[in-house]
DOKOL-774693 format. One record per residue (C-alpha): x, y, z. Coordinates in steps of 0.1 Angstrom, whole numbers, plus 2048, in hexadecimal, padded with zeros to 3 digits. Example, Ala and Ser with C-alpha at 12.3 -4.5 7.8 and 13.67 -1.06 7.14 Angstrom:
87B7D384E;8897F5847;
//
This chain:
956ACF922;94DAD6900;929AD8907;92DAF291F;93FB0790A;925B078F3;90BB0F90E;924B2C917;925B3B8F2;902B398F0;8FBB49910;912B64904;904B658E5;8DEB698F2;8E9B82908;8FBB968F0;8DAB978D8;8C8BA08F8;8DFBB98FA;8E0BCB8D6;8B7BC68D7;8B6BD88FD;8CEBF08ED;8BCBF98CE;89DBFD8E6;8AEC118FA;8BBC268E4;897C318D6;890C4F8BF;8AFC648B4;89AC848B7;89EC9F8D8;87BC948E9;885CA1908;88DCC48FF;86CCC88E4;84FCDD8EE;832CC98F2;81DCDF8D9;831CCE8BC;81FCC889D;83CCB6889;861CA8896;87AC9F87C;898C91881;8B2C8B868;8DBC8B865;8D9C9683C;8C7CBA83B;8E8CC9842;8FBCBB825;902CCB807;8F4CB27F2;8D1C9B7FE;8C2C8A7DD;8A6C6D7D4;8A4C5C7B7;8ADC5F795;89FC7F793;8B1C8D7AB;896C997C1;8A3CB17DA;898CA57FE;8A0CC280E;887CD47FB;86BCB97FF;84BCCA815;84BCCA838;876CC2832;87ECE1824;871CF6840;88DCE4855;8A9CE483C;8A2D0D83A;8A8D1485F;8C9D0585D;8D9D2084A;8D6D3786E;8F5D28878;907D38860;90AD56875;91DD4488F;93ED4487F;951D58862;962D33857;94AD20843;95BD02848;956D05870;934D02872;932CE8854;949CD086A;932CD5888;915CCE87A;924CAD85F;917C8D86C;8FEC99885;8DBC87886;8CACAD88C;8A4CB089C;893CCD88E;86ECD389F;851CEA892;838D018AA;81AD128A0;81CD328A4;7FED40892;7E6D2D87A;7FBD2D85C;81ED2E86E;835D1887D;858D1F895;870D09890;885CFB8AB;8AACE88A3;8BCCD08BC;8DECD18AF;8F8CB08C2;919CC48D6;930CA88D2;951CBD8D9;95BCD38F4;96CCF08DD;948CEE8CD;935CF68EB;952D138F2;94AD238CC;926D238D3;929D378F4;93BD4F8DE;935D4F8BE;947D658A4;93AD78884;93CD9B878;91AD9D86E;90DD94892;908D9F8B9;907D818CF;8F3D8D8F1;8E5D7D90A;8C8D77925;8BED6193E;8A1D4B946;89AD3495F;8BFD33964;8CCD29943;8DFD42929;8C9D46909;8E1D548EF;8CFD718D9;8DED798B7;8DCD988AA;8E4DAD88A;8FBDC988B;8DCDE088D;8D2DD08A8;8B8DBC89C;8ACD968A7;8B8D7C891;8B6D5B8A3;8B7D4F8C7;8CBD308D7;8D2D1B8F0;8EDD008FB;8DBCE8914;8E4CC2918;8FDCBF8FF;8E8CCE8E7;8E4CEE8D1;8C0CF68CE;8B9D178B9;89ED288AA;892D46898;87DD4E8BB;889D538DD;86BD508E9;86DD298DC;88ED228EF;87BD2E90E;864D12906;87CCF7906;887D01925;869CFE934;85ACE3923;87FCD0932;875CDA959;855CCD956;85ECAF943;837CAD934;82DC88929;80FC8C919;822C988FA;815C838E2;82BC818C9;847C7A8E2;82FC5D8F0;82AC4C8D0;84AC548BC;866C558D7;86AC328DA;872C2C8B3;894C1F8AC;899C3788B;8BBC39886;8BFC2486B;8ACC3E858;8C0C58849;89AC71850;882C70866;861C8386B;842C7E887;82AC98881;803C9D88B;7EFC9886E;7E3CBD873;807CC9867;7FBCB8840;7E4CD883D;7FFCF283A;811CE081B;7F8CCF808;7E7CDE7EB;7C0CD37E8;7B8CEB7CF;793CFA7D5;781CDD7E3;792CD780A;774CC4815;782CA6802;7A4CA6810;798CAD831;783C8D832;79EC77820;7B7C8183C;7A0C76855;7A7C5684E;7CDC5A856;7DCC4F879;7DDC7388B;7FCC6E894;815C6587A;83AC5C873;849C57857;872C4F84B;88CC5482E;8A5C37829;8C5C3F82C;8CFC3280B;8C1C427ED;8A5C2C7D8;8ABC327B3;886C337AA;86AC3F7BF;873C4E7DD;85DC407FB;856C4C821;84DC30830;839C2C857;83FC13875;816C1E87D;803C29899;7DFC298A0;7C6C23889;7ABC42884;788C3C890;777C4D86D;760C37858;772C2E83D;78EC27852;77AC0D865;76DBFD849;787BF483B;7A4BEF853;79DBCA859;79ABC1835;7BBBC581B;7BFBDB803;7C1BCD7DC;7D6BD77BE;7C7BF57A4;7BCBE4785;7A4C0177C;7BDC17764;7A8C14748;790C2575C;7A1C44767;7A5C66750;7C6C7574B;7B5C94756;7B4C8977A;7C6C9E792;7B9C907B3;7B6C697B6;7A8C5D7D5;7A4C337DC;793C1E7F1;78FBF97EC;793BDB801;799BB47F0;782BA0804;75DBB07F6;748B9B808;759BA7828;756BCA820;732BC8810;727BBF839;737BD384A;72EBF4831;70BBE8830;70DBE7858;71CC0A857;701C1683A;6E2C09855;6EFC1D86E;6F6C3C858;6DBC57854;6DAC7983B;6C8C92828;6D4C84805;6C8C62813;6A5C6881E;6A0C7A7FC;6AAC5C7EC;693C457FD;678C5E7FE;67BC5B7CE;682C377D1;67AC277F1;68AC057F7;697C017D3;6B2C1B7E0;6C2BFA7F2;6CFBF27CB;6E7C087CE;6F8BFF7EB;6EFBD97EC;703BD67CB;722BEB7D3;741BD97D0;760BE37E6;773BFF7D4;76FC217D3;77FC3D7BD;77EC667BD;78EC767A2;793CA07A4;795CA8781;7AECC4774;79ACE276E;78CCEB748;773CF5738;763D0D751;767CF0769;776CF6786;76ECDC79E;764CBD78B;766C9979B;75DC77790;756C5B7A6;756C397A3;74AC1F7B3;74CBF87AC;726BEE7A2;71CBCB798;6F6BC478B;6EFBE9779;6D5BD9762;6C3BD677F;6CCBF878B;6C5C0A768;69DC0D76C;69FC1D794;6B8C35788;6A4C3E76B;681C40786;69BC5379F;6A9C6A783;682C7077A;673C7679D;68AC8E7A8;690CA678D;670CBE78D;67BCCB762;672CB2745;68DCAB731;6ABCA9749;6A9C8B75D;6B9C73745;6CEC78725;6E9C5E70C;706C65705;722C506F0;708C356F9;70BC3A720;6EFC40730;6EFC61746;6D9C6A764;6D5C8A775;6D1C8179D;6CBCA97B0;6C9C9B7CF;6E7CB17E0;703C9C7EB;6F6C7B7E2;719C677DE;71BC74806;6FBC62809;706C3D7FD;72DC42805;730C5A81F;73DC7E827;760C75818;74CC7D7F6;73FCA17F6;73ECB97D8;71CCAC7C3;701CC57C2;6F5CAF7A6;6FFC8D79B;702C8177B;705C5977B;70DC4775D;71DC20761;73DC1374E;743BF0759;74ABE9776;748C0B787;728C2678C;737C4377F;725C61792;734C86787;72ECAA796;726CB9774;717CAA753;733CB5741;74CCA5757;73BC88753;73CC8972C;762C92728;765C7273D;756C63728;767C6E70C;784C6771D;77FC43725;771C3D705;794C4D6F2;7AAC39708;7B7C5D71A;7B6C4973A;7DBC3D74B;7DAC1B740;7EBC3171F;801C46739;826C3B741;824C4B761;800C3E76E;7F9C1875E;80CC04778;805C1C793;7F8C077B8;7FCBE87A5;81CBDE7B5;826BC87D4;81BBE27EF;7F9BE37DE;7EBBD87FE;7DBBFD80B;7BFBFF80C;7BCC2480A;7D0C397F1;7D1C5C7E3;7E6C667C3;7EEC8B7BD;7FCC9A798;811CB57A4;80FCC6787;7E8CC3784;7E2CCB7AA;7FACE97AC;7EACF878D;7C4CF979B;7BAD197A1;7B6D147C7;7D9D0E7CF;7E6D327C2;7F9D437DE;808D237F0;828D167F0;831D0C7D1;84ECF27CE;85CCF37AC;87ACD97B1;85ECBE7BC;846CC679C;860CC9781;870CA2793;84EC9179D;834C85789;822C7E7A5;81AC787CF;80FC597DA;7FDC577FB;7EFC3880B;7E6C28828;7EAC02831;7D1BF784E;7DBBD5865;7C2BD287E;7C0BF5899;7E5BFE885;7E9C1386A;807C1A852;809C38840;821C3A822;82BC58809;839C4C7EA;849C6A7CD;849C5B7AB;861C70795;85DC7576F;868C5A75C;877C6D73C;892C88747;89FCA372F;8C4CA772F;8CACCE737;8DCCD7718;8B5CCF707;89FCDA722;88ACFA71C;8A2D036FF;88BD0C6DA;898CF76BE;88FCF9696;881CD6693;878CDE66C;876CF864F;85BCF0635;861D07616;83DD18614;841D385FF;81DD45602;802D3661B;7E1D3760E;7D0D2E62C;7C2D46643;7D3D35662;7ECD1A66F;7DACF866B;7EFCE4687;7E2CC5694;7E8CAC6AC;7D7C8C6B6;7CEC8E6DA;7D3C6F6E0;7F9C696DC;804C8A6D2;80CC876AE;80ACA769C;808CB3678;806CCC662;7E8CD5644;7EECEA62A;7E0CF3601;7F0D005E9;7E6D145CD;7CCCFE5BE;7BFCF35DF;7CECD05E4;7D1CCA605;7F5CBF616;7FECB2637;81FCAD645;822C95663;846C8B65E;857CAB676;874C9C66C;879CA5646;85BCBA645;850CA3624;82CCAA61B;811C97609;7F2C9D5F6;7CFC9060B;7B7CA05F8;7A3CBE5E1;792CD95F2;780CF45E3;796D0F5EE;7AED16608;7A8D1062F;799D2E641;791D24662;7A1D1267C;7A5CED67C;79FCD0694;7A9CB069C;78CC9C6A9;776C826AC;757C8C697;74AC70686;749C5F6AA;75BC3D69F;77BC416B4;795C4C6A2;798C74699;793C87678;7A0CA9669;782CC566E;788CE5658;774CFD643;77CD1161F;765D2F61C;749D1B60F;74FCF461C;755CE663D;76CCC7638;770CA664E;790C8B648;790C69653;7AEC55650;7AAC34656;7C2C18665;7D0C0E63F;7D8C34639;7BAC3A620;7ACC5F626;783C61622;779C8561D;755C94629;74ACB3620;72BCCA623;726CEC614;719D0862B;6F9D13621;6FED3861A;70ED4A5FD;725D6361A;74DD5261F;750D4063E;763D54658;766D3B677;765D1467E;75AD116A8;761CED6B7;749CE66CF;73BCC76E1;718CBD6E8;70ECA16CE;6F3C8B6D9;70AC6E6CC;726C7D6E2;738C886C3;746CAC6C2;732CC86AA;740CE6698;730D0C695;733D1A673;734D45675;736D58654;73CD7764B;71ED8364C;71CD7B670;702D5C668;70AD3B681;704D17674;705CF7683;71ACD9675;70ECB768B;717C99679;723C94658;708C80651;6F0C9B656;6F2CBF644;6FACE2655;6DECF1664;6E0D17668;6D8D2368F;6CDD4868B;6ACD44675;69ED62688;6B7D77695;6D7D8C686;6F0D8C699;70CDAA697;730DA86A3;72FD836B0;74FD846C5;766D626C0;75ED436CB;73AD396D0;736D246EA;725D036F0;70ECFC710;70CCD8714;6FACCF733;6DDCB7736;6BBCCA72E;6D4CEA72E;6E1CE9706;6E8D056F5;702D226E7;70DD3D6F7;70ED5E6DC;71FD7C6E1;71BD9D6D1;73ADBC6D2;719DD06E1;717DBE6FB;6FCDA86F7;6FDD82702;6E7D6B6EF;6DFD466FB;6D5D356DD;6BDD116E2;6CBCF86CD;6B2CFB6AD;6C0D246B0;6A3D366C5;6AED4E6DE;6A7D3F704;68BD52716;6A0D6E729;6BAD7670F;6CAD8A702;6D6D93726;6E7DB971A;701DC1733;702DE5728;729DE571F;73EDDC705;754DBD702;76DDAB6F1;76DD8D6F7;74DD6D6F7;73ED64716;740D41721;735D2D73F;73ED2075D;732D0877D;723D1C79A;730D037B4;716D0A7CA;6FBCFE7B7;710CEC79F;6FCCFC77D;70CD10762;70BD33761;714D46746;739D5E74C;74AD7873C;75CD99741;753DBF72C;770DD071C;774DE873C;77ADC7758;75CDC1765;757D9B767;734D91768;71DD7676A;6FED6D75D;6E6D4D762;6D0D3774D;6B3D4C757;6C1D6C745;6C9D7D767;6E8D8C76C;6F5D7D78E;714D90794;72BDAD785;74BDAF797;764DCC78E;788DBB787;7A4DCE790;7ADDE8773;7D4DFA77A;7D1E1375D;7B2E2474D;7B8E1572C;7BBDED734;7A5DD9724;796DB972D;78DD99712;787D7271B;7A3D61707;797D3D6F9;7ABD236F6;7ACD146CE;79ACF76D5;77DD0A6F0;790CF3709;794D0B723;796D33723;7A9D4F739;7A5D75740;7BCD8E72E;7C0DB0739;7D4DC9721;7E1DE9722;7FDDFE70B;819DE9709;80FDCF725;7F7DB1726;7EED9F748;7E1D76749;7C5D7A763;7B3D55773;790D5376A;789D6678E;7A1D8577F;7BED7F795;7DCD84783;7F5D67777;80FD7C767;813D9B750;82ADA4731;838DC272B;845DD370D;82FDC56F2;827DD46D4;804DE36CA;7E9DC76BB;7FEDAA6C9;7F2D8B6C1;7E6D756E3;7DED536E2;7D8D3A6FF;7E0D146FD;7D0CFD714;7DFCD5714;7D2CCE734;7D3CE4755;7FACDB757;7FFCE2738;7F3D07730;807D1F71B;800D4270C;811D4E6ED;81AD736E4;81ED7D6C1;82EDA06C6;841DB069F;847D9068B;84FD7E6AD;840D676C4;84AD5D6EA;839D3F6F9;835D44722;82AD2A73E;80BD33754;826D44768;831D58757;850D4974D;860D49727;862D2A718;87FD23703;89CD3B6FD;894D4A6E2;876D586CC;864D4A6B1;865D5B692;841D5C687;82ED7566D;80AD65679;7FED54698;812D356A0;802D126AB;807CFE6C5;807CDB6CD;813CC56EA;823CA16F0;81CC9970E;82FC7770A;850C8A708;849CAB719;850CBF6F5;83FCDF6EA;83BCE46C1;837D066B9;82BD08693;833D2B680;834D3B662;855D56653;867D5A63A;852D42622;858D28634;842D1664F;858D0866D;853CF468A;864CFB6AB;869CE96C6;86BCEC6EF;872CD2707;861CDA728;86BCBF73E;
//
């Protein structure tokens, strides 16, 4: 008897799990397949967008505002229309899991359909009469079912609806309700997202989205190279789904995938049967990376056959010019590549606006070294550019045209010429020679984000196992100069330090997965963006002719030099008390500006200044004891301006001397004295900064004149054969240079005092003068520098207004009401990090690249104020100078 009760319980028991299993099957996707079009591009389903309140994470990141969400969340504010009484239409719509699906309807719009559940009858008898004084209900029929037409009171189309099925399905369109209708009749199955998604049990998601991967193109910003994008998302299932938990994670907020099919693209098939590994390669990575793209797989030996199969089978241009230099020693290169990959899209500076570093695991280079040397030979028809040092790296110059594409594929485009260099135990291949030394520099200073909060754990953790990833810096990303125009969404930049997107390959599946990573320091809103008197420094009279704030770039620690009256020299590094110290004796007050830099090339920074007749370096070692350097410029005229430039053989940084009487002078090393540049020319007006050119066999400085004349100097000082180039117009500003992207070379760029922004290249030819828009007859145009020759902007002024123009002219922002000879300075900290100052009366205001004030309120300031940036805590220190006393300011940004 017993025993057959307990076969009866367990026979209940097993069909009852059949049961809730056959149920949950059943019961499939919560979304309204059967009434969505079959041209959808992206479903969501979700039963939060219409609640007041839909956060993530400590941040408090805003789901309703994410991309591709926020499109959804927006159309739900039509139903406001249907009733006076707020509360109404908030209690039909509390609790509901709501579809929302998106149409194209031109190339850069969507329509948006909602399916909305009628759970009540009195709801269904509101909607077939709905009640507002701002509307007109009409109605029409089609295919015998009443579409609901809402109107203004003048008549005009608001929003269409209709109730079908026990649901509510409205949209902007009527022509979209049409659509429903007919795409229910016919009942289509070939909808592919129905066929792939519908099945899903999601309702233990709290939002849900299935999309086509084509629907990522609207919303993500790829700044001005697509191509790379465009091949990386080939490698994502084309159909995609991805979910919110219902509860709310504290820290990252994820979106997580059940799969679908795995993409038949290259990289995809190389890797999908082989894991993915954890990131150990921070040390390797600049902070100036905006773009990081991954590849790697954990079994190499696995991967090394089947990429060398793949390789054999491959054939292109930039290959057969490779064999054609090196014949079969071209096989070192991929015979010894490892099984990670790594792009980096480098924030723009410097004239550089689409630099990219790639590296790629290497083993044996010693072996490699003399065929890259032969290859970097061969194909470069000038002597002198095929191989250069730097910092002790060796540096080749490949101009084979899209050679990475060549040994890794068409996922990495963008390399007219390729500059290799090899830091163990990647190749490091770069775009641009400069890139490639600032990485350099970089890796060599320890900017990389093994020293960043936010990026030295990053794809280390559990889920390390993709083997494909991508990591966006909002703030980098949306500031590139490409994504002006789009979308921009503020709440997710000022909350996320960055996007995570990866893609985990088991066998023909794949599993997409979005990751946001918010900031990890907030600022409490009583501090945030507020301007705060850190310090006041009792300073009666400054002698110096400038500010000398400085800051060590690598953690952001700034300071303060002064002298006093017999030319001792002071700092004050304690922001705190504002206590100062004696370092040493100068000759004379400062008179130029000063820098914080690595000059003596031993890695650690020193204090670069000049009186009118000395340039000074300071070296503070690790036990505090200050060495002082110093060379006197040979000329009997004051100094009048200290350039930092870069371009040292060593890899060090280099300094232009200018005095008054308009003579230039060279400071390399402190070990060797200042050499003056203009032997055999005078030059008149020099307009402020000269500018380095630092390209392999392309070294030089870029000289201009009031007049109009632009000199390119060699580097012992002779004019290069073709200049001066004399662009018949005044200016007021120094030409600099910039990467033709085409042919990846420098070109020299600049803009005349009436706007007309012209370019010039290294032959003395003037390749382009384009006229930038001029509102008023009396705006003028300059080129404003940033301190440091970091990165530079246009400026157009006229009367009492000032405009920021891009480097292509297009306006950022202008200024009004400013008082005549306002001071303008620009302040580049990175490309997310960009402010302009405006000294207007004995006031200055500090903006964003928007436009926007920082702070709220002035800073008092009888001179130019300084600037410098922590980027640790997000805090801006303005440094001025009223009412004899020097003070120190401070904004926190984020």
């Amino acid at each position: 008897m017993l025993r057959k009760k307990i076969y009866i319980i367990l026979l209940v028991s097993i069909i009852a799990l059949a049961g809730y299993f056959l149920f949950k099957w059943f019961r499939g996707s919560s979304a309204a397949w059967k009434h969505i079009p079959s041209n959808a591009v992206v479903v969501i389903t979700s039963e939060h967008l219409q609640d007041s309140l839909y956060t993530a994470t400590e941040a408090g990141i805003d789901v309703k505002k994410l991309p591709l969400i926020d499109f959804a969340s927006d159309n739900l504010s039509l139903l406001n229309l249907l009733s006076n009484n707020p509360k109404k239409v908030y209690d039909f719509l509390k609790g509901k899991t709501i579809t929302y699906s998106y149409h194209p309807r031109t190339s850069t719009e969507w329509g948006i359909l909602m399916y909305i559940p009628i759970e009540k009858d009195d709801e269904a008898k509101w909607l077939a009469a709905p009640q507002h004084t701002n509307i007109r209900a009409l109605h029409h029929t089609f295919q015998d079912y009443r579409i609901t037409d809402i109107n203004d009171t003048q008549s005009r189309p608001l929003f269409s609806y209709l109730v079908k099925d026990n649901f509510l399905i409205v949209s902007y369109f009527g022509d979209m309700i049409e659509d429903v209708i007919r795409s229910s009749s016919l009942n289509i199955q070939s909808f592919k997202l129905r066929s792939q998604f519908s099945k899903i049990e999601d309702s233990d998601y709290g939002t849900n989205i299935y999309l086509k991967s084509e629907a990522w193109r609207a919303i993500i910003p790829t700044g001005n190279d697509n191509g790379t994008y465009k091949e990386f998302a080939k490698n994502f299932p084309y159909l995609q789904d991805f979910h919110i938990d219902k509860t709310s994670e504290k820290n990252s907020l994820i979106l997580e995938s059940t799969g679908s099919d795995t993409p038949d693209y290259y990289l995809a098939n190389l890797l999908s049967d082989n894991p993915g590994a954890p990131f150990t390669g921070h040390k390797h990575i600049s902070q100036q990376t905006s773009y990081f793209y991954r590849f790697a797989a954990s079994d190499k030996e696995m991967f090394k056959k089947q990429f060398l199969k793949w390789h054999g089978k491959t054939k292109n241009e930039a290959w057969d010019k490779l064999n054609y230099y090196i014949g079969k020693e071209s096989s070192l290169l991929t015979g010894n590549f490892g099984s990670e990959l790594i792009l980096c899209q480098l924030e723009e500076n410097n004239s550089i606006s689409d630099g990219k570093i790639l590296l790629a695991e290497f083993s044996n280079y010693d072996k490699l070294r003399p065929v890259l040397q032969k290859l970097a030979r061969l194909s470069n028809q000038e002597a002198n550019v095929s191989v250069d040092k730097y910092q002790g790296y060796d540096i080749y110059a490949v101009p084979i045209p899209e050679l990475p594409v060549g040994l890794y594929g068409p996922m990495f485009t963008g390399f007219p010429v390729s500059y290799i260099t090899y830091v163990a135990p990647y190749l490091v291949i770069s775009n641009n020679s400069q890139v490639l030394q600032n990485y350099i520099v970089d890796y060599e200073n320890h900017i990389t984000w093994q020293q960043s909060p936010e990026y030295d754990s990053i794809l280390t953790g559990d889920k390390a196992d993709a083997q494909l990833s991508m990591i966006v810096n909002l703030r980098k990303a949306q500031s590139r100069s490409g994504n002006r125009g789009g979308k921009s969404y503020t709440d997710l930049t000022s909350k996320i330090e960055s996007v995570v997107i990866q893609c985990r390959y088991d066998g023909k599946d794949a599993f997409p997965e979005i990751t946001l990573v918010p900031k990890k320091r907030q600022t409490a809103k009583k501090v945030l963006n507020r301007t705060f008197l850190n310090i006041d420094i009792e300073w009666p009279l400054l002698y110096d002719k400038q500010l000398a704030a400085l800051q060590n770039p690598v953690d952001g620690s700034s300071e303060i030099l002064l002298t006093d009256e017999v030319s001792n020299l002071l700092r004050t590094n304690d922001l705190k008390t504002g206590k100062t110290e004696t370092i040493a004796k100068l000759n004379g007050p400062i008179s130029t500006s000063a820098y914080k830099v690595d000059f003596l090339n031993i890695g650690r920074e020193q204090r670069i200044f000049a009186t009118q007749s000395t340039v000074y370096a300071l070296d503070q070692d690790d036990s505090t004891r200050i060495t002082t350097f110093s060379e006197t410029v040979p000329s009997s005229t004051p100094v009048s301006a200290l350039y930092l430039i870069d371009g040292g053989y060593d890899g060090s940084n280099r300094f232009i001397i200018q005095n008054e009487a308009q003579e230039l002078f060279l400071w390399e090393s402190v070990s060797k004295p200042i050499k003056r540049l203009n032997r055999n020319n005078r030059f008149e007006n020099i307009q402020s900064p000269v500018v380095a050119l630092n390209q392999i066999g392309n070294r030089g400085f870029i000289v201009t004149q009031k007049n109009g004349k632009i000199f390119l100097l060699k580097e012992n000082g002779a004019v290069r054969s073709g200049f001066p180039v004399d662009i018949l117009t005044r200016t007021e500003s120094a030409f600099t240079w910039a990467q033709n992207l085409a042919s990846g070379q420098p070109e020299l760029v600049g803009v005349s005092v009436s706007g007309e922004l012209i370019r010039i290249n290294l032959d003395g030819k003037i390749t382009s003068r384009r006229q930038l828009l001029r509102p008023e007859p009396g705006s003028n145009f300059k080129t404003l520098f940033d301190r440091n020759s970091l990165d530079w902007i246009l400026v157009r002024s006229a009367f009492s207004k000032t405009a920021i123009l891009t480097k292509e002219g297009e306006e950022l922002f202008e200024i009004k009401d400013i008082l005549p000879n306002a001071d303008i300075q620009y302040h580049f900290f990175g490309v997310d990090n960009r402010f302009i100052t405006i000294r207007s009366g004995n006031y200055t205001t500090v903006f964003d690249m928007t436009g926007r004030r920082l702070g709220d309120k002035a800073i008092p300031s009888e001179m130019p104020v300084q600037l410098t940036y922590q980027p640790g805590y997000y805090k801006l220190l303005i440094f001025s100078k009223s009412e004899k006393k020097i003070q120190v300011w401070s904004i926190k940004l984020r």
